[in-house]
Each structure stands twice: as C-alpha cells, then as structure tokens.
C-alpha positions in Angstrom: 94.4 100.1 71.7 95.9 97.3 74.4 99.3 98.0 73.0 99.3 101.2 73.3 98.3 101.7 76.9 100.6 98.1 77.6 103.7 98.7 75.5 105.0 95.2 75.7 107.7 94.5 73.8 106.4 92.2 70.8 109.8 89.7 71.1 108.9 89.4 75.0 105.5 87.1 73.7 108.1 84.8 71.3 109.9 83.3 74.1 109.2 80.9 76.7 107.2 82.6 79.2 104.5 82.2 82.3 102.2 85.0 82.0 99.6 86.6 84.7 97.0 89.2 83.4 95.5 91.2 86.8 91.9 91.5 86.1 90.6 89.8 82.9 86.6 91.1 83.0 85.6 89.3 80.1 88.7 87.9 78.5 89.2 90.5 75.6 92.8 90.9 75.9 93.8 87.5 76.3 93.8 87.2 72.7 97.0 89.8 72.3 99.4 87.6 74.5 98.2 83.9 73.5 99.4 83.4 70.5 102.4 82.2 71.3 101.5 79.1 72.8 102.9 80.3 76.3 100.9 79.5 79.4 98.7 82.8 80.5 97.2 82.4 83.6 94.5 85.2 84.3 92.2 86.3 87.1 89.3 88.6 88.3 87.3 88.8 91.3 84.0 89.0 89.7 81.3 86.8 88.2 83.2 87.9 84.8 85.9 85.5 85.3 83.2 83.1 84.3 82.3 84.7 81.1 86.2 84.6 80.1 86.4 80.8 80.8 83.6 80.1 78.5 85.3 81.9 75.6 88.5 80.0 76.3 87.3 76.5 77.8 89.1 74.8 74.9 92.4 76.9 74.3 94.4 74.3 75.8 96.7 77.5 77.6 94.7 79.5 78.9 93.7 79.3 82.4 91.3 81.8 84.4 90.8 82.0 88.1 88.6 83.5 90.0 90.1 85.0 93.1 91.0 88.9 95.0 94.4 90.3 93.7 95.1 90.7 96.9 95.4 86.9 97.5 97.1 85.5 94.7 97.2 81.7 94.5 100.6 81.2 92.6 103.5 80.7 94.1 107.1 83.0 94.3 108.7 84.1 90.9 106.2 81.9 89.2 105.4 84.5 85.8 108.0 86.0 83.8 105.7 88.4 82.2 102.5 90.4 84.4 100.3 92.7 83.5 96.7 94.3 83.9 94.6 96.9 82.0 92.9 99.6 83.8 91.9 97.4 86.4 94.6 98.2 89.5 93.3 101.6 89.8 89.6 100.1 90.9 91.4 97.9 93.6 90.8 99.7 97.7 94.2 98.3 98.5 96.6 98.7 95.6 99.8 99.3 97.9 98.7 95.2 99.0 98.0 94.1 95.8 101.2 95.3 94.3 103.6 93.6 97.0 101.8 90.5 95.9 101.7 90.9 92.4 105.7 91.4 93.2 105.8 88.8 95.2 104.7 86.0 91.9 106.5 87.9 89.8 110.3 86.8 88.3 112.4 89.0 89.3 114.5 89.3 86.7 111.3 90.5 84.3 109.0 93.0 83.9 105.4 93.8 84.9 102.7 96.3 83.0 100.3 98.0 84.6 98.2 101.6 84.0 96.4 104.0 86.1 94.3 107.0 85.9 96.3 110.3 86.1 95.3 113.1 88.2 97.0 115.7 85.3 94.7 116.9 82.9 91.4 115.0 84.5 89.8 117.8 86.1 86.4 116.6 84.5 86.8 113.2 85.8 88.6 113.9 89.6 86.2 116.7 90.7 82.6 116.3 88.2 82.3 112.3 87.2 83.5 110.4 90.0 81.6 112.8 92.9 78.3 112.2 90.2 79.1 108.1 90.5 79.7 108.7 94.2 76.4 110.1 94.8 74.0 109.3 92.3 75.4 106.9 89.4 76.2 104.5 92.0 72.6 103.9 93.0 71.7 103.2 89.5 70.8 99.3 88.6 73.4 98.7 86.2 71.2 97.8 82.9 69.7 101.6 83.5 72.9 102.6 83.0 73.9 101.0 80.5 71.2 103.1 78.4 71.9 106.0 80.4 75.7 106.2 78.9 74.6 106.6 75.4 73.9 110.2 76.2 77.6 111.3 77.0 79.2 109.0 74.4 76.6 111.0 71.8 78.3 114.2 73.3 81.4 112.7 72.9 80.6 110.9 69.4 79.1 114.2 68.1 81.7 116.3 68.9 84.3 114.2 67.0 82.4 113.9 64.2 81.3 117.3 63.6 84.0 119.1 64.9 87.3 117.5 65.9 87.7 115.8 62.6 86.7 118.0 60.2 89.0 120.5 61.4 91.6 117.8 61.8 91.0 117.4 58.3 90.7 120.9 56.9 92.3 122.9 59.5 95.1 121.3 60.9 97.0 124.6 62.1 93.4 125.2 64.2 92.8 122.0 65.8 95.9 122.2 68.3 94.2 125.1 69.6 90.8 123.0 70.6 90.3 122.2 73.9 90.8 118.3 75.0 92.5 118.2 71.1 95.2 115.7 72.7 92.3 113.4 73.8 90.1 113.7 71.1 93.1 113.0 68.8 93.1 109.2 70.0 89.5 108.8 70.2 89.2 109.8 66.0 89.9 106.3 65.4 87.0 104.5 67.1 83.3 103.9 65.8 80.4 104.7 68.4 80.4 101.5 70.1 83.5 101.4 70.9 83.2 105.1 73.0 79.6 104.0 74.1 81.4 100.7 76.4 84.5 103.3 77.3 81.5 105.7 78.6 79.8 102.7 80.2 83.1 101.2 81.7 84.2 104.7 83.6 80.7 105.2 85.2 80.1 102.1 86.5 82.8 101.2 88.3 82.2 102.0 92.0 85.0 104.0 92.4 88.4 104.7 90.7 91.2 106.4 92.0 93.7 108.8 90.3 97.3 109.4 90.7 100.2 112.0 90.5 103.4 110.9 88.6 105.1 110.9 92.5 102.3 108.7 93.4 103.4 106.2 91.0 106.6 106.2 92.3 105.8 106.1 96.1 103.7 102.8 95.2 106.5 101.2 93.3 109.1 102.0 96.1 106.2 100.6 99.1 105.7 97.8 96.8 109.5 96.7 96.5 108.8 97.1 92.1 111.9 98.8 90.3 109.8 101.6 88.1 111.8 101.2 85.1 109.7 103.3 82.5 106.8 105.6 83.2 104.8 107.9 80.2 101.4 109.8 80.1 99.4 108.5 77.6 96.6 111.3 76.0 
C-alpha cells in the first residue's frame, strides 16, 4: 500500500542517499526505505514522534525529530530523497511547508508527496469533513475510536457481500457499481486494516482537498519542478 500511493523507484533506495520522511505518526513506513542502510531522518509535530523513536531507538540510522514542517531543522540540499504519506494535506500552511521542504531538498533529486483530490470525493468534501467540523471534532478521541467501527462495518460489509462476489462471479457487472474503482483497492484488506483508515480520516481536525491545477499552482509557489502527477482510485 506505501508503494503504491509513493511510487519510488526501488533502485533510488540502493544508492547512497539522505532521506527525510514529512510526518512519520508512528514510524510504520520507515520500515520500506531503511533497508538499505541509508541515513532516514523523519519528523512529526505530535507526541507520536515519541512512539516512532521507541520502535527504532536501536536502528543505528534512523533518526526522528520532533518539530513543525514548517521549521525544518536541516540545513540546504541536505536529503537526496523526501517524502510524506498523507500527512501534507493536514498541514494549515502547505504553500510554507513546501518552500521549506524545497529548501532541504537536493536539487538535483526528487521529492514524494500525496494529497486528497477534490475529483470523485463528493462524500468526503461536502458530507465527512462538514460532520468532523461540527460534531466529530468534539469527540474525545478514544470515543471515536469505537465510534469508526460503524462506517468501516458499512464499508467491510459492502465488500464482502457485494463488491467481491460480483467481482468474482460477475465481472462484466461490477464496472457498473457505484465507487467500483474504490472498492476495487480496498478488496485486498482485512477489517482492521479499513477500521484505522476509517479512524485516520475522521479524526484528523481538518483535511483539505485539491484540484489537479491546485497541485500545480503549489508546485510553481513552492519553486518544486512537478515532474509526474496521477490519480490514484
């Protein structure tokens, strides 16, 4: 799942690199670029950052920070390779966090980020986030924790007694379901998986969505070269 929404090239993680990660929560995806030995230096403004360091206190090159993206403490050029995992589109400035994500970046390199489109998200643009905005929000967070278990048993249902058994038996049908692009990538996850995706979307204060043009508008404010964009389902 981190490779497909941050396609990095696997030969990128075999040479001698600096790596930043923009947002680590609780370390899962420092696993995927490790293993090369490479220094990966990774960062989060919340009480998670703490949780990460504890899984990685002996992995002699991994180093977490906790800091603002906004206020990076590296210096120029200092990573070859940056990323972050839907984390940028919870950040109130991204326009400032990007010019200083460009700013530590090599230039001659490339950085991987993702954000929430507007296409196709009616559900999430105009029913979830007004929902989080006026009553999820107000929620203590353990609360809702239990409380996502009831969409991702929508969710879980639905894919289990409907999106794949026509999948299975029916597969002229299925591209005629609605949301069949998006159920198509969630087939491949067991409940607990969806139950934390359900969890991570509704607790988040806020999260902001964005038009391909968007994109490039915050590349070009940014000073980022947009080399490669897709929509991901």
């Amino acid at each position: 799942m981190f490779f497909d929404h941050i396609p990095i090239i696997s030969n990128e993680l075999d040479r001698s690199i600096a790596i930043l990660e923009i947002g680590c929560g609780n370390g899962r995806n420092i696993k995927h670029v490790m293993r090369s030995g490479n220094p990966v230096f990774t960062i989060d403004i919340s009480e998670s950052a703490y949780n990460a360091n504890r899984k990685y206190d002996k992995t002699d090159n991994v180093f977490i920070v906790r800091c603002d993206g906004n206020k990076l403490p590296f210096r120029n050029g200092q990573f070859d390779l940056i990323f972050s995992d839907h984390v940028l589109r919870h950040i109130p400035d991204l326009d400032e966090c990007l010019k200083e994500i460009e700013r530590v970046a090599d230039k001659e390199n490339r950085i991987y980020f993702n954000l929430y489109s507007k296409e196709n998200n009616f559900i999430m643009t105009h029913i979830v986030e007004p929902i989080k905005k006026y009553y999820l929000n107000k929620i203590p967070i353990g609360a809702l924790h239990l409380l996502s278990n009831i969409p991702a048993l929508i969710l879980w249902s639905a894919i289990k007694l409907i999106y794949e058994p026509i999948l299975t038996n029916c597969k002229g049908l299925y591209k005629y379901l609605p949301l069949a692009d998006h159920m198509t990538f969630w087939l491949r996850f067991d409940y607990r998986i969806i139950r934390q995706t359900v969890f991570d979307l509704l607790h988040a204060p806020f999260a902001y969505y964005f038009s391909g043009s968007d994109i490039e508008d915050l590349a070009k404010s940014s000073g980022l070269i947009l080399t490669e964009k897709k929509l991901l389902r």
